[in-house]
N, C-alpha and C positions, 0 to 999 in steps of 0.2 A: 451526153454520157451514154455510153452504148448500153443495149440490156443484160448484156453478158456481164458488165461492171457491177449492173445492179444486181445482177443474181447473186454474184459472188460478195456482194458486203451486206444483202440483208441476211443472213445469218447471223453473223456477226453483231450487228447492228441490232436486231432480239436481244439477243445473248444480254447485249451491253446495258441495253434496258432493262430486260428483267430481273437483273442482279444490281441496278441502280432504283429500280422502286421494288424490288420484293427483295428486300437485303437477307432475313431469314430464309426465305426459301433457297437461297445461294451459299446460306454457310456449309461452313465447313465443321466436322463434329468437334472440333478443338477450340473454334471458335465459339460455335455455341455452347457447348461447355461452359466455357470461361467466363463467356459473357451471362450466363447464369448463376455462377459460384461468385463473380463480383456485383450481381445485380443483389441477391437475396443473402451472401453470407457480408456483404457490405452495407447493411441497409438498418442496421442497429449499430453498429462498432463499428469499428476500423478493418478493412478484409486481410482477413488471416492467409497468409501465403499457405500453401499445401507442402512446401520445404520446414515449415516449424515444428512439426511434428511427425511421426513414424505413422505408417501407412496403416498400422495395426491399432492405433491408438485414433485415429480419425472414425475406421471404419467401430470398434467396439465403444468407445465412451464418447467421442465427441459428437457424430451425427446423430445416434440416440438422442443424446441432449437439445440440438439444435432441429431437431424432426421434430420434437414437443414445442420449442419454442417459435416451431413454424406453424402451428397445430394440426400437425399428427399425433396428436398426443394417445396416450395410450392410459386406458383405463388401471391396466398393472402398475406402471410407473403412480399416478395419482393416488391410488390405495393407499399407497405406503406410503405416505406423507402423513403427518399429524393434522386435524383442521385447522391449525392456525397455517401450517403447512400451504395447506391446499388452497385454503380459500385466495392467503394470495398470491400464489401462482393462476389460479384459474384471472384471478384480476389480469393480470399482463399477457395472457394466452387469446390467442387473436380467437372471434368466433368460427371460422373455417379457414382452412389452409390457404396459406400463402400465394401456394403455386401449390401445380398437379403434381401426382403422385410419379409420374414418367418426368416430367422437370429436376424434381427430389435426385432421381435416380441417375439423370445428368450430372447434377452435381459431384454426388459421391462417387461416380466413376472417375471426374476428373481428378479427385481429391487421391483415389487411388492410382491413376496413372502417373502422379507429379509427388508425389507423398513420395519422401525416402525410407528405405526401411529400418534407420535407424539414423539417429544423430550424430555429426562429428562433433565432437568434444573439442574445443581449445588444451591446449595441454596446460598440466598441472599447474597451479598456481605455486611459484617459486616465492619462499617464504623463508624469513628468517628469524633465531631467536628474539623473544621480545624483549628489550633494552629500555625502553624507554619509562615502563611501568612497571612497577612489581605488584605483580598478580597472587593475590590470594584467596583463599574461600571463606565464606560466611553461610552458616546453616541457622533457617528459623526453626521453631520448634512443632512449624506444620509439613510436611512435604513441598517440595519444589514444583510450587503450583503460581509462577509470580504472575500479575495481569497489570501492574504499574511500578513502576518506582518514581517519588518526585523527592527533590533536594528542594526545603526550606531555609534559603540561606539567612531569613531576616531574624529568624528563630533559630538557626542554626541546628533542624532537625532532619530528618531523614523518614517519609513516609511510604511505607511497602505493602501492597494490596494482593489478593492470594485471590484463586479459584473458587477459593473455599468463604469469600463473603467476607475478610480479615484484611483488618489493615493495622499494622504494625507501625508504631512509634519508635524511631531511634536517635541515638544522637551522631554527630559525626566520628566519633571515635565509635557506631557500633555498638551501642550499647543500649538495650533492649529499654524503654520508657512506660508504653501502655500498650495496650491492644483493642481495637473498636471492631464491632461486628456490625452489617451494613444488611440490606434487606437484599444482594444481587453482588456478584463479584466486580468490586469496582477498575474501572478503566481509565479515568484521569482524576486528576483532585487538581482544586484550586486552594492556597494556602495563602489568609487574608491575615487584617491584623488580628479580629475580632471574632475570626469563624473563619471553617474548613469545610468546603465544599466539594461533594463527591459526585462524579457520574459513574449509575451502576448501570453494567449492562441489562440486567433480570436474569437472561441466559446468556453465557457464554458460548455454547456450541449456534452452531450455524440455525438460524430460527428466525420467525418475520413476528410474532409474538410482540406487544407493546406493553413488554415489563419494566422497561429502563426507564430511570429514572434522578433530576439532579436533586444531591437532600444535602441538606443542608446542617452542618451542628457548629452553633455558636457557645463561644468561650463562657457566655453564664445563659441558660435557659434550656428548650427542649429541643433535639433533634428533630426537623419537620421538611416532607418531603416539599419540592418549588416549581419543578415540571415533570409530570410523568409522562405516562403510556410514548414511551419513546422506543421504536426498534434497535434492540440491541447499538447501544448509540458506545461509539466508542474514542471519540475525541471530542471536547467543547473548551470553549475560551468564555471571559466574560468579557466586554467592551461596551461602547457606546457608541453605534452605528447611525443613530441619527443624530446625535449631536445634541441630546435634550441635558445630557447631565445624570439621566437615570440608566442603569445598569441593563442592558441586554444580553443575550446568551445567544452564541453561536452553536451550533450542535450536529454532530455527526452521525449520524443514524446509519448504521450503517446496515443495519438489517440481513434478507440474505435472499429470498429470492424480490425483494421489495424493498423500499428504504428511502431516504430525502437526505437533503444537507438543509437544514433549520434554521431560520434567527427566531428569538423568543424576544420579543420589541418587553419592557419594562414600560409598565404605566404607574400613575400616581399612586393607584390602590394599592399598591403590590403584586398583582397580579401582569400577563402575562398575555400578551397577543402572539398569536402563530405567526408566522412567515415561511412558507413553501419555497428554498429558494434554487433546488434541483429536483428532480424525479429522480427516482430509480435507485437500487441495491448499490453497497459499494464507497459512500463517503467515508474517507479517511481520514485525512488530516483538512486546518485551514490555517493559514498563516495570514495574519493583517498586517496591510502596509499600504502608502497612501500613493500609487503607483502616477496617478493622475496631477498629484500637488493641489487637488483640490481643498485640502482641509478634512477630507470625508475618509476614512480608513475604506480601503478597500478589501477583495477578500481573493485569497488565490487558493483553488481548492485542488486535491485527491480525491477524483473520483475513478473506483480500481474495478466492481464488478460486470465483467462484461464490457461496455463502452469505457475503457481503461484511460483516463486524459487528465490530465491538468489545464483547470480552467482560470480564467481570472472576472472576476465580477466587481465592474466599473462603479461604486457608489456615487447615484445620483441624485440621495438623501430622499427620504421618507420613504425606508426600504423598497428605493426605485435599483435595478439596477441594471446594466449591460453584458451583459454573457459574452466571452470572446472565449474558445480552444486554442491553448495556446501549444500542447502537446497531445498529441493523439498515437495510442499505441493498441496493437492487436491485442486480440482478449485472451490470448493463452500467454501472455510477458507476464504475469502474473504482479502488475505494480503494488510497492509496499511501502511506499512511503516518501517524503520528497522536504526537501529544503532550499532557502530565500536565503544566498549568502554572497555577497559583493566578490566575487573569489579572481578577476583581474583589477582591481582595485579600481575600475572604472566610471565608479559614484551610478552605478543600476546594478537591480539586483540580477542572478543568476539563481538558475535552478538544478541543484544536486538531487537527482533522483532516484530511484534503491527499486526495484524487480526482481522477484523471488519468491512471492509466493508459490507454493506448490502443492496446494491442498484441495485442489478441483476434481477436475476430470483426467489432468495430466500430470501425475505426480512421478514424471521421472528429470533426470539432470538434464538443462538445457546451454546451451552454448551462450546465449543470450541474458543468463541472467546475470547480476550486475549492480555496478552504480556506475553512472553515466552525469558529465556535467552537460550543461546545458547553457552556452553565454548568449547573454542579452545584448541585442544591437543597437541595444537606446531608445528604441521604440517599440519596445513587448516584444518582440520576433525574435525566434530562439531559434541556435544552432547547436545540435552535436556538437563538442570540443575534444573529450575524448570518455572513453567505455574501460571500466576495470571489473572482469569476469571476476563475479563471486557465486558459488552456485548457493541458489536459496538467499537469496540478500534480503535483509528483513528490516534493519535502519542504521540510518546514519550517524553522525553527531561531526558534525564539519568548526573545525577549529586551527587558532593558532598552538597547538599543544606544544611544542619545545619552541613558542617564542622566537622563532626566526625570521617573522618576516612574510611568512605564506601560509596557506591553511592546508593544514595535516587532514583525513580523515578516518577515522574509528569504525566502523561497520559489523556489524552482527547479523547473523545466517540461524535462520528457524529449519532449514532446510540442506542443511550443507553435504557434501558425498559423506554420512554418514561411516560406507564403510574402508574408505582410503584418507579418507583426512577430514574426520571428526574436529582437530584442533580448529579447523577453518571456519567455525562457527564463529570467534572472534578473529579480526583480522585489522591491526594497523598501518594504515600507508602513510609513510611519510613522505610530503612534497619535498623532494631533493632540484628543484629546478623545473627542472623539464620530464620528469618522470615521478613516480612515486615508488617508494622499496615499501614492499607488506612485510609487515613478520605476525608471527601471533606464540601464543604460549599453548603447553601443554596442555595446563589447568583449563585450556576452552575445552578441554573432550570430557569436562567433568558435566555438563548440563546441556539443554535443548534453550538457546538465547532466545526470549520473544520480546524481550522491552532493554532497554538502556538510557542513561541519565546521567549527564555531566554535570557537575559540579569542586569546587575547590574543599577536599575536605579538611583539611589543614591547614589551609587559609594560607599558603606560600605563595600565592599569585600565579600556580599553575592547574592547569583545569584538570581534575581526576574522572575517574569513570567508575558505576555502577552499573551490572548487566545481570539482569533478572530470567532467571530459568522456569521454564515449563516442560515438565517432562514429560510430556506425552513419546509413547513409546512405536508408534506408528513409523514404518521404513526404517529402523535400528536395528541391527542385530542386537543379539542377546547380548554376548558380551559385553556390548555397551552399557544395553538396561543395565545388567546387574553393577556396571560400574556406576553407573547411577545411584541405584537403589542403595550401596554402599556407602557413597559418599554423601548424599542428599544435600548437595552443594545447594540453595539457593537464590547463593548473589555471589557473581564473580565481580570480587573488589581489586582494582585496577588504580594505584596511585602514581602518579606522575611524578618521574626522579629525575626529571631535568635539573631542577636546582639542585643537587645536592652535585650532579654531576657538573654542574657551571662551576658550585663552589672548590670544587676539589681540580679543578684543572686550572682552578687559579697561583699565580704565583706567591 
């Protein structure tokens, strides 16, 4: 090899090395950007693309947020916290920064060079009148403050819980029975033969605070509370997860910068052994179902703050169990709630899931939010099937509602474009095959929908609906308010006129 050959390829030949063992000293700023926005905004959640959000909203409310959770934190920011506030937050705040403060700075440039300045919108949700229900209003004698509605079908009563600590007894015709006062505004009830069981949040506003609590008031004796100091906990079921025969409590904690998903094990005493069975703010819902065919219920959960995913938890008896993520979604989809519903009739469940909150840091309309199915391949592994843009989607109720054959869904928006289509806070689809037609009524732009509950009130064998307002006036115009404040609607009553409509089309 002549030396002239060699001159001319060891350059090269450097070159090639030193950007195969010093890979950073070879990026390029795009590169290392990225690779630092996916290294540290991916390393608690799922990485938020810099396309989900406007460039204006990264730069003023969300890096603030996430510089503190990197520990930059800032003494102003912590002041204004309450101590139950603080204290746990300082819990989950690293003791020194993450990465350096020129790192930091990496990032959020990337974020501003790839951030859009504004969101494109899917166009308008084409919507039709609603036919299938006739929609009417119901006022309690408190303000439209609802935090649950549950249909007792075995009692045949209807139980409505308020902001304001009240829980209202009715019957299915609506008709005012008793009223109970609760130590915290309750957020589910269990309705047994013997007794009615409540979970109170303590505080409803956003707090880490361990006021919640389940209490318990049986049909003869005294109301007494059965597990407290729970973070604002706002779903539980009872069940029996290990299989002894005595009653344990699943419980949603859902707290706010802090929080767990619970089992409360039942012992002979009466009392109550702990079980830690997630970390962190954010537990929503849990659905049991025996996914494994083991004999042992298992548990498939919502968990929405921050690390936003649907998990499933393998029971392997004696509150043993296996964590698998079976959905993972960026932290600004804002998840709101999810259902377990066979929906291609393939004998495995699928998961109907609802994205909408919008009460964080980014409280404007997003293309993305939604209910989305989710089919099941037989072996837990889930795929997108198809996505129906609702803005602000808040929950579900997936059913056969006109008895055809396929399951319809109902959907309710805490968050809806307020100021172009208000109605769209409720929203009917019907599965016509291969598509679904929405429609919704009027009466939705009467209230702010934060709860919903099917049941048959009429006992005609069609499933009716109850949809509970909260009216917080936040992102409303006025005119809205005051249509509110006018109406002090409640509960949008929603009864199912398929049979009458079967009946009269017969010959």
């Amino acid at each position: 090899m002549s030396q002239r050959f060699i001159t001319r390829l060891l350059p090269a030949a450097l070159i090639s090395i030193g950007c195969g063992l010093l890979p950073l000293a070879c990026e390029t700023t795009e590169h290392r950007d990225e690779r630092l926005a996916r290294q540290y905004c991916g390393s608690c959640h799922a990485y938020p693309a810099p396309e989900l959000l406007p460039k204006a909203l990264w730069a003023s409310r969300i890096m603030p947020a996430m510089g503190m959770r990197m520990g930059f934190e800032s003494m102003n920011q912590l002041v204004q916290l309450d101590e139950d506030e603080r204290n746990a937050l300082m819990r989950i705040l690293p003791d020194k920064p993450m990465l350096s403060e020129e790192e930091f700075d990496h990032i959020k440039a990337y974020y501003q060079r790839h951030a859009p300045d504004s969101l494109t919108l899917p166009p308008a949700l084409a919507t039709q009148p609603l036919r299938q229900f006739d929609a009417t209003r119901y006022s309690l004698p408190t303000p439209p403050l609802i935090t649950m509605i549950l249909a007792d079908t075995s009692h045949h009563q209807l139980f409505v819980g308020t902001r304001l600590s009240k829980v209202y007894t009715l019957t299915e015709d609506l008709v005012m029975q008793d009223t109970l006062s609760l130590p915290g505004p309750p957020s589910a009830m269990l309705a047994g033969d013997h007794q009615r069981t409540f979970l109170s949040m303590g505080i409803m506003d956003p707090n880490d605070a361990t006021r919640g609590q389940v209490w318990v008031l049986p049909d003869t004796g005294t109301a007494h509370g059965l597990i407290d100091s729970l973070q604002r906990p706002v779903h539980f079921q009872q069940t029996d997860l290990n299989a002894d025969g005595r009653p344990d409590y699943l419980i949603c904690a859902f707290g706010n910068h802090t929080g767990a998903l619970l089992a409360y094990e039942g012992r002979d005493d009466g009392t109550f052994q702990k079980h830690v069975l997630a970390t962190g703010a954010g537990a929503r819902k849990t659905i049991l179902y025996d996914f494994d065919h083991n004999g042992l219920l298992d548990i498939a959960a919502l968990l929405t703050q921050g690390d936003e995913r649907v998990v499933l938890l393998l029971n392997y008896g004696q509150f043993t169990f296996r964590v698998t993520t079976l959905l993972r979604f960026p932290p600004v989809y804002g998840s709101s709630f999810f259902e377990l519903v066979d929906f291609n009739h393939d004998q495995h469940p699928d998961i109907i899931y609802s994205n909408g909150d919008n009460a964080d840091y980014s409280p404007i309309l997003k293309p993305y939010h939604g209910v989305r199915l989710f089919l099941n391949d037989g072996t837990n592994r889930f795929t997108e099937s198809f996505f129906l843009p609702l803005h602000g989607a808040f929950q579900t109720s997936t059913q056969d509602f006109d008895r055809d054959g396929d399951l319809d869904i109902a959907a309710i928006s805490f968050f809806p474009d307020f100021r172009k289509y208000p109605e769209q806070g409720f929203v009917y689809y019907e599965n016509t095959g291969d598509n679904f037609q929405a429609y919704t009524t009027p009466l939705a732009a009467d209230g702010r929908w934060i709860t919903m509950e099917t049941t048959d009130l009429n006992r005609d064998g069609y499933q009716d609906l109850l949809v509970g307002a909260l009216d917080f006036d936040t992102g409303v115009p006025r005119s809205l308010i005051q249509q509110w404040a006018s109406g002090k609607t409640s509960l949008l009553v929603l009864k199912n006129s398929t049979s009458r409509a079967t009946t009269s089309a017969r010959p």
